[in-house]
KETORLUM-310581 format. One record per residue (C-alpha): x, y, z; residue in three letters. Coordinates in steps of 0.001 Angstrom, whole numbers, padded with zeros to 6 digits, always signed. Layout:
BEGIN
XYZALA...
***
This chain:
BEGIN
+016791-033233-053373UNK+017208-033900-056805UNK+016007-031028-059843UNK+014342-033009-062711UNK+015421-031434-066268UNK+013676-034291-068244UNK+010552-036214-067938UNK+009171-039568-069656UNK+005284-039437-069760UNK+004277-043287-069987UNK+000534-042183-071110UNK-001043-040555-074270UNK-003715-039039-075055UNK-005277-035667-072813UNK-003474-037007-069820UNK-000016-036849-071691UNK-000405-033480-073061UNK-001846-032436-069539UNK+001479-033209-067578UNK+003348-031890-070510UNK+002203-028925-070553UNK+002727-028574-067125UNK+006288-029531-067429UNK+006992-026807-070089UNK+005811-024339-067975UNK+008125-025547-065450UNK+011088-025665-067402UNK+011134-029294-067841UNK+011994-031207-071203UNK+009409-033887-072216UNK+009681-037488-073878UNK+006752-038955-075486UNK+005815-042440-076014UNK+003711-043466-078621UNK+002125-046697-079963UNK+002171-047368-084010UNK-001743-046274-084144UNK-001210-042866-081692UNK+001893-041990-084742UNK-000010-038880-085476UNK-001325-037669-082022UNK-001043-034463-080367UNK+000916-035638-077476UNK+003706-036752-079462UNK+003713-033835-081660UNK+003833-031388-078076UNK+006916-033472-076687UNK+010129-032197-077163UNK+011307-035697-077946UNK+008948-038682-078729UNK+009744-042247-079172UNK+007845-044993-080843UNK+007653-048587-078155UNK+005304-050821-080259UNK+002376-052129-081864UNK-001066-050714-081573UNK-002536-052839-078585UNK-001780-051444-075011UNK+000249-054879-074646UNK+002214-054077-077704UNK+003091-050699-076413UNK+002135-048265-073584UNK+001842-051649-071357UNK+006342-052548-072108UNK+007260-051118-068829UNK+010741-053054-069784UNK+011064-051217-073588UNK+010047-047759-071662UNK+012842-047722-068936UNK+015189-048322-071426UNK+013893-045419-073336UNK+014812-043272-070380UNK+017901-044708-069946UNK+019067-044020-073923UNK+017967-040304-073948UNK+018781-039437-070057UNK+015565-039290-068427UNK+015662-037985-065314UNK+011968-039025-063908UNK+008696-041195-065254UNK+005219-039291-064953UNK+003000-042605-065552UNK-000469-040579-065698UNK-003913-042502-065217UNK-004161-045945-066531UNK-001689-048322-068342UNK+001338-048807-065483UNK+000295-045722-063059UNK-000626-048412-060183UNK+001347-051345-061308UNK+003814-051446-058298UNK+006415-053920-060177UNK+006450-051229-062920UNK+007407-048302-059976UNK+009910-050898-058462UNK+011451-051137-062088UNK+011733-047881-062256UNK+013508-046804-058688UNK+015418-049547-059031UNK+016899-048078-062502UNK+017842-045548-060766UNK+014768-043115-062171UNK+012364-040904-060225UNK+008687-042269-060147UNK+006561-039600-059980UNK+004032-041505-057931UNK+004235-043444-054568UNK+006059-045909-053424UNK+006158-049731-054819UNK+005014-051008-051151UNK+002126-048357-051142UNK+000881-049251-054402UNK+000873-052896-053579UNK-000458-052150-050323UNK-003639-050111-051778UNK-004229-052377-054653UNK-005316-054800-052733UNK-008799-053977-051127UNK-008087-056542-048218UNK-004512-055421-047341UNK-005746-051849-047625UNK-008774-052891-045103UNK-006261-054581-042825UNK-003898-051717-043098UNK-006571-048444-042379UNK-008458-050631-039608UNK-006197-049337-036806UNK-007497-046019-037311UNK-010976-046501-037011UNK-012132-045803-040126UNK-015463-046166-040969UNK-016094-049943-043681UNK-018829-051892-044836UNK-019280-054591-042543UNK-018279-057485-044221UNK-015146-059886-044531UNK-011329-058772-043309UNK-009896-062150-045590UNK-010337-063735-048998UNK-012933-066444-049232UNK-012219-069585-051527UNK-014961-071913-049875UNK-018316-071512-051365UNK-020081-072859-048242UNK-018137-070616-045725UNK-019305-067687-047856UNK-022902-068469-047996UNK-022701-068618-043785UNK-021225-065648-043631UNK-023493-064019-046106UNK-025899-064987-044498UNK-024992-063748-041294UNK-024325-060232-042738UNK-027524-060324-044627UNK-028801-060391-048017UNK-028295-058527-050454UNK-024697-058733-050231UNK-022023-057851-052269UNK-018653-060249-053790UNK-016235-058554-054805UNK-012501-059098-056050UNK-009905-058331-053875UNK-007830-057037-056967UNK-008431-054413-059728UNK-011454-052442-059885UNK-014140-051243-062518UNK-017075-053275-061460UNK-014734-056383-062511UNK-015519-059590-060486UNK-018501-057857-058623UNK-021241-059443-057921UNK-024829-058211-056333UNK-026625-061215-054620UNK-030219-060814-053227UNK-030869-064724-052021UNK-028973-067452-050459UNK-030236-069387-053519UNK-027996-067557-056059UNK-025125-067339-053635UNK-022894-070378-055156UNK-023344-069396-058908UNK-022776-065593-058151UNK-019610-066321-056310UNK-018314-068554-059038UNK-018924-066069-061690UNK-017316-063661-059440UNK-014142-065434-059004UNK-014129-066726-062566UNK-014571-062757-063906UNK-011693-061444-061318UNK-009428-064616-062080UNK-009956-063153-065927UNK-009299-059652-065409UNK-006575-059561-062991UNK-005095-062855-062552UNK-005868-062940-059068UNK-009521-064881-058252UNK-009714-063745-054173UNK-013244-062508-053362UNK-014655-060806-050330UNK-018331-059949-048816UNK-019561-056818-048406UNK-023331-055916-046928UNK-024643-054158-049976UNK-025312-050641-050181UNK-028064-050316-052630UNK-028372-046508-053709UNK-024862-045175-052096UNK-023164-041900-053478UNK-019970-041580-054251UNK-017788-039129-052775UNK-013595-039330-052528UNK-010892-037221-051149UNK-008333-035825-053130UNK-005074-035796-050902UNK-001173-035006-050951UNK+001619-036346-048934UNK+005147-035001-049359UNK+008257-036888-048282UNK+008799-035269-045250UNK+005561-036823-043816UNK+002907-033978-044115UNK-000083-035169-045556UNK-003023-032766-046751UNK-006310-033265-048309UNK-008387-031006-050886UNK-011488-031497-050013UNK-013840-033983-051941UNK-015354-034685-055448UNK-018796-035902-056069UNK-018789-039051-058665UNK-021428-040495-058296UNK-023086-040110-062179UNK-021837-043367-063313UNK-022198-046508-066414UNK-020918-049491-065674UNK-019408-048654-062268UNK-017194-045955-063922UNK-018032-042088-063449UNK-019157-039964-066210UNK-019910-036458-064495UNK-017668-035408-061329UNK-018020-032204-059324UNK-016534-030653-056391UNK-017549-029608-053539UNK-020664-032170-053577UNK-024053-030712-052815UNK-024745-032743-049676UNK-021388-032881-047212UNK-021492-030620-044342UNK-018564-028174-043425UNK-018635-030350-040052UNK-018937-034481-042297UNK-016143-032999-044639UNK-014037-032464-041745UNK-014502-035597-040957UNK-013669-037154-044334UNK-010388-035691-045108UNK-009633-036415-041689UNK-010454-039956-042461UNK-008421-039653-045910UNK-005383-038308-044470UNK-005011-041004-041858UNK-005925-043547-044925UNK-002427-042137-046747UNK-000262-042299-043323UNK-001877-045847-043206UNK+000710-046742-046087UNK+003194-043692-046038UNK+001911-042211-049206UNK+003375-039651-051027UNK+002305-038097-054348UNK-001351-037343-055345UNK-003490-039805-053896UNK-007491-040327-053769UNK-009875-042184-051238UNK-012964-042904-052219UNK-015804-043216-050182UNK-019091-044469-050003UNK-022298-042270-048514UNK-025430-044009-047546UNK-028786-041925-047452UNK-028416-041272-043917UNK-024780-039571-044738UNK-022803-042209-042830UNK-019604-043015-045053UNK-017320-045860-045397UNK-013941-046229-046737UNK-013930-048373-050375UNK-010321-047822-051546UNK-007514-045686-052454UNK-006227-045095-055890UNK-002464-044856-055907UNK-002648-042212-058865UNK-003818-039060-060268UNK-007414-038874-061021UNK-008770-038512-064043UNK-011377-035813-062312UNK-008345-033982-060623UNK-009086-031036-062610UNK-011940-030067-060582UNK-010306-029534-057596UNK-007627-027742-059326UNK-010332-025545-060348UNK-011807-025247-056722UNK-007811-025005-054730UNK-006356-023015-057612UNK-003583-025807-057279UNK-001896-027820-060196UNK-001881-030920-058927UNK+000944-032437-061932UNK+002799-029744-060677UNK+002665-030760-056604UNK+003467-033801-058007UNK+006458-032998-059884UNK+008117-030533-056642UNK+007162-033610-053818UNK+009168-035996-056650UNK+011780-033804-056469UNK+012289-034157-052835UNK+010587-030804-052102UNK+008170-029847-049101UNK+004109-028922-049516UNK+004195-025406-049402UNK+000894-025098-048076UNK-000505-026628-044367UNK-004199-028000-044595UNK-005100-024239-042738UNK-004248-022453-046123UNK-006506-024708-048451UNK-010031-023210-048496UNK-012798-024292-051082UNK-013634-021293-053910UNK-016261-021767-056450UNK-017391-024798-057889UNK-016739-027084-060483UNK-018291-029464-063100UNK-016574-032131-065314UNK-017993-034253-068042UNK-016385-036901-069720UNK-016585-036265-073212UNK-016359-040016-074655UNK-017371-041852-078172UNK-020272-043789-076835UNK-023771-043526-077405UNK-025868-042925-074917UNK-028935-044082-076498UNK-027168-047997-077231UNK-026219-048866-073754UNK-022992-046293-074077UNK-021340-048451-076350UNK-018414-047189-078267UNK-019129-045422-080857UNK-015426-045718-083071UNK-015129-043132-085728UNK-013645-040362-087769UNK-014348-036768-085960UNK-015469-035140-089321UNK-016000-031966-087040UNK-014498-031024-083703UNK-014908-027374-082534UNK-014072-027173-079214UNK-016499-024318-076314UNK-014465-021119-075135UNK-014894-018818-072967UNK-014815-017584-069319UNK-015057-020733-067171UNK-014760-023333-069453UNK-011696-025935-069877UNK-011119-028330-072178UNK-008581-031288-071716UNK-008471-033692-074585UNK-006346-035393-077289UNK-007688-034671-080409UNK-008054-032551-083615UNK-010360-032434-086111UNK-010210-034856-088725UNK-008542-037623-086494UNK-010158-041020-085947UNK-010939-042107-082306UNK-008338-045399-082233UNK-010249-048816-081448UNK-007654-050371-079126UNK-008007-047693-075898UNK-010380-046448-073980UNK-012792-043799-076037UNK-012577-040543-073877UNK-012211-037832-076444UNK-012109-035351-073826UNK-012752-033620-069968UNK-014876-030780-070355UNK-014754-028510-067217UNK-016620-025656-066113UNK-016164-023422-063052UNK-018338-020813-061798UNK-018939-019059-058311UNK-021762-021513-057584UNK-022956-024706-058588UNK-025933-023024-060520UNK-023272-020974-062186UNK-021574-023977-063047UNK-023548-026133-064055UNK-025364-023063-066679UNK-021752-022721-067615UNK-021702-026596-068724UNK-024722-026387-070832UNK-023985-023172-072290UNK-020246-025331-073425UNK-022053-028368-074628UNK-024326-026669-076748UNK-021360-024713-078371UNK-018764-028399-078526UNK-019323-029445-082118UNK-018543-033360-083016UNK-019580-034884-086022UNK-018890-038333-087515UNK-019275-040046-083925UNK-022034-040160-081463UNK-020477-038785-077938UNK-021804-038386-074243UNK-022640-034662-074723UNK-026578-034836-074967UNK-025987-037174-072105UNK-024597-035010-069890UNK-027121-032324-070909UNK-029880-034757-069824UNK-028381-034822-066630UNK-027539-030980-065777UNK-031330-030494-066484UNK-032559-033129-064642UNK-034455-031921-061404UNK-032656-034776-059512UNK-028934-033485-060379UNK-030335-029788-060108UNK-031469-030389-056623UNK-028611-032415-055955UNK-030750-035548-054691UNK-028986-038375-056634UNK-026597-041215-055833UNK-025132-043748-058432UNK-028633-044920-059163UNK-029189-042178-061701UNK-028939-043709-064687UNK-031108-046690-063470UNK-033639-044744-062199UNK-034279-042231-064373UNK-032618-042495-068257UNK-033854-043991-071133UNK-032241-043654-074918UNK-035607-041821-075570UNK-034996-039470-073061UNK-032275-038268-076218UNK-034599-037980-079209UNK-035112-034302-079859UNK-038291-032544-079262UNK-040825-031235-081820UNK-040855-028013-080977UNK-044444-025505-081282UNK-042601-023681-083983UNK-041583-026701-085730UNK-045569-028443-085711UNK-046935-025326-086301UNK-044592-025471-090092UNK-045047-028942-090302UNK-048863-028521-090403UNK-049172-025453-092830UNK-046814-027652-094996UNK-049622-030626-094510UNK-052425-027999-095454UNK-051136-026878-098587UNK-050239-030059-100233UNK-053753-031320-099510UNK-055374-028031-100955UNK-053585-029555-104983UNK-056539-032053-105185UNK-054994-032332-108884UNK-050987-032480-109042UNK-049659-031254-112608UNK-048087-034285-114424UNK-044663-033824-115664UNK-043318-034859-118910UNK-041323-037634-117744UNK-044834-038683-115953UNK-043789-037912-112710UNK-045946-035899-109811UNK-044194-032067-110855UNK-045799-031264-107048UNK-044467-034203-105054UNK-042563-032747-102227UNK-038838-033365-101769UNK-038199-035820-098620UNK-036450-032890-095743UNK-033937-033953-093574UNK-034810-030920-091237UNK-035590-033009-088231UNK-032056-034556-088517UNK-030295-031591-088961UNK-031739-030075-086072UNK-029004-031588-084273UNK
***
C-alpha cells in the first residue's frame, strides 16, 4: 500500500479542478497540465504546480501521453488522475504509465483494452448470462454475410463499430436495400474515427432508455455498485440531462441491474470507478451495451444520492486501500438532476456556439452545485469540447429536484454565447420528463428551435396594444425642424431584452 503525496491531473477544465479539489482536501499536492490556449484557466491557477505540454489542439497537448509522464517523472509525481476524455481509456497510455513506475488512478491496461472493445467485452460478460441485443458475437468485413445475417435478425438493424463510441460508425438500417451502402459508410466513419473499421449487427431498439450502473471495485476483489443514472435526454447520441435514481426501475429490476453490473466488472477484474450502461426497452427488459473504463462525467449525481466522493474512492482503492463500505451499507437518499451546461444553441441543431462569456453569474443556494471551468470574461476555447459547466440539483424528491433546477437556471446568467440552459428548461417542464415517460427519443419527438422563442405574455400585448392605440389617435404628427416626424416612436428592444 502505497500513500500518494502528489498527483498529475492529465485533464482541464471542470473535471481538473473537480479531482483537485478533492485532492486538497485530502492532503494531496496537485500538478496541472495545460495547453498554450487553457494558459489562463482556472485549473491551472488551483494547482499547486502547473506545467505547460503544448500547442492548443488536444494532439498538441493534453493528447502527449509521452511529454506528460515525463512531467511526472521531473517534479516526482507520485500518481496520474486522467479524468474523462483525452487518455482516461487509452490502455497504452495506462500501460505507459505503470510501467514508469506511476500509479494510474484508473483500471488496469488489460481491462481497458478489454472494455473498449464492444466485441471482446460481449465475449468476455457472456459467461454470466447477461442480458444483449441479439445480434453478432464477431466483426463482419463481408458485405454479403452481413446482409444474411441481417436479415435473419430482422430489419431495422443496427451496424455499429466495434471501437470508440459517440454514435461514431453507427448506422440505423430499415431495408435490405440500403444494407451495402449503410455498412460501407459505417466502416468508412469508424475506420476515420478510431482507426479500427470492425462492425457488428445489432437488432435495433428503436425508442430504448438509457440507464447505467455506477460501480466500484477495490483491489482486494470486492466489487459494489451505486445504483443507476437515467441518461437518456440525449443530441447526437451523447447525454445532455442525467438523473439518478430513474423514474421507472423497480426496487426488485435495480437489483437486478447492479447485479448484472457487478458481474460485468469481475468479467475483466476491474478496479476503480467504473460504469455499465444499459439499454431498457418499453417493456423494461435491459441489455448490456458497454462499460466505460472511467469516471463519468454524470458521477456527481450519485455522489449526491450515496453521499460518496467518488475522486476520492478512487484515490484510497489507487492507493492499495479496501472499500470501506459492503453493497448492504449503500442505500439511495434523495434525488438528483444534472444538466450539461454547454455553448451550443439549441435552436441551430446544438451547434457550438464559440464565444466570449461577457457575463457569467453562477445559481446558489441550498441544493444546487455547480462544476465548471470558467470565469467571467473568459472565451469558451474552439479546439475542445464546449461544456461550460454541470449544473446539479438535489432535493428529497424528484419534484423537489427538478423545481430546484429551474429555480437555478433561471438565476445562471451567460451572456455573449448562446448555451443549453433554455434547453434544459424546455425539458424539466415538459409533461413527458415530468411524468417520467421518455426514452432517448425526446428530442425527436417532441423539440423544435421554436419551442425556445419566448412568449408574449397578457401583460406584454395588453402594453403593446395601448402603445398601438395612442400613436394612431396623432392623425397629424408635429414636424420637426430638421423635417423629421418629432412623434415617430423610437424602435424598443424590449422583446430582446426580455431574455
Amino acid at each position: 500500500m502505497k500513500k500518494i503525496k502528489k498527483i498529475l491531473v492529465a485533464n482541464r477544465g471542470e473535471i481538473a479542478l473537480r479531482v483537485m479539489r478533492t485532492a486538497k482536501e485530502m492532503g494531496i499536492s496537485t500538478v496541472a497540465i495545460y495547453s498554450e490556449a487553457d494558459r489562463n484557466a482556472l485549473h491551472v491557477r488551483f494547482a499547486d504546480e502547473a506545467v505547460c505540454v503544448g500547442g492548443p489542439k488536444s494532439n498538441e497537448s493534453y493528447l502527449r501521453g509521452d511529454v506528460i509522464i515525463d512531467v511526472c517523472k521531473k517534479l516526482n509525481v507520485d500518481a496520474i488522475h486522467p479524468g474523462y476524455g483525452f487518455l482516461s481509456e487509452n490502455a497504452g497510455f495506462a500501460k505507459a504509465v505503470t510501467d514508469a513506475g506511476i500509479i494510474f488512478i484508473g483500471p488496469s491496461p488489460e481491462a481497458i483494452e478489454l472494455m473498449g472493445s464492444k466485441l471482446a467485452a460481449k465475449a468476455a460478460v457472456a459467461k454470466y448470462n447477461i442480458p444483449m441485443v441479439p445480434g453478432t458475437e464477431y466483426a463482419i468485413t463481408d458485405v454479403e454475410e452481413a446482409k444474411k445475417i441481417a436479415q435473419n435478425i430482422g430489419f431495422p438493424i443496427l451496424i455499429k463499430a466495434s471501437a470508440g463510441g459517440g454514435g461514431k460508425g453507427m448506422r440505423v438500417v430499415d431495408s435490405v436495400e440500403v444494407f451495402e451502402e449503410q455498412m460501407q459508410l459505417a466502416v468508412s466513419e469508424a475506420t476515420s474515427a478510431f482507426g479500427d473499421g470492425s462492425v457488428f449487427i445489432e437488432k435495433y431498439i428503436g425508442s430504448p432508455r438509457h440507464i447505467e450502473i455506477q460501480v466500484l471495485g477495490d483491489t482486494h476483489g470486492n466489487i459494489v455498485h451505486l445504483f443507476e443514472r437515467e441518461c437518456s435526454i440525449q443530441r447526437r447520441h451523447q447525454k445532455v440531462i442525467e438523473e439518478a435514481p430513474s423514474a421507472v426501475l423497480t426496487p426488485e429490476l435495480r437489483d437486478e441491474m447492479g447485479r448484472c453490473a457487478v458481474n460485468v466488472a469481475k468479467a475483466c477484474d476491474y478496479v476503480g470507478a467504473g460504469t455499465v450502461e444499459f439499454l431498457v426497452d418499453e417493456n423494461l427488459n435491459f441489455y448490456f451495451l458497454e462499460m466505460n473504463t472511467r469516471l463519468q462525467v454524470e458521477h456527481p449525481v450519485t455522489e449526491q444520492i450515496t453521499g460518496l466522493d467518488l475522486v476520492r474512492e478512487q484515490i484510497q482503492i489507487a492507493e492499495g486501500k479496501a472499500l470501506s463500505f459492503g453493497q448492504e451499507d449503500l442505500t439511495i437518499n434523495g434525488h438528483s438532476l444534472e444538466l450539461r451546461v454547454y455553448a451550443e444553441d439549441p435552436a441551430n441543431n446544438f451547434l457550438p456556439d464559440i464565444g466570449k462569456l461577457e457575463t457569467y453569474k453562477r445559481p446558489q443556494g441550498l441544493g444546487v452545485r455547480v462544476d465548471d471551468g470558467f470565469e467571467q470574461g473568459m472565451d469558451i476555447p474552439i479546439y475542445y469540447d464546449p461544456m461550460i459547466a454541470k449544473l446539479v440539483t438535489f432535493g428529497k424528491d424528484r419534484e423537489e429536484a427538478i423545481s430546484k433546477m429551474l429555480r437555478a437556471i433561471d438565476e445562471y446568467q451567460i451572456t455573449g454565447i448562446e448555451t443549453t440552459l433554455p434547453f434544459g428548461k424546455y425539458v424539466l417542464q415538459h409533461e413527458a420528463f415530468v411524468r417520467g415517460n421518455f426514452d432517448t427519443k425526446f428530442i425527436e419527438r417532441y423539440f423544435t428551435p421554436e419551442d425556445l422563442k419566448p412568449d408574449t405574455t397578457q401583460e406584454e400585448e395588453s402594453i403593446a396594444a395601448v402603445l398601438a392605440a395612442t400613436l394612431l389617435q396623432k392623425q397629424k404628427p408635429a414636424i420637426s425642424d430638421n423635417g423629421s416626424d418629432a412623434n415617430t416612436p423610437k424602435v424598443s428592444n424590449w422583446r430582446k431584452n426580455r431574455t
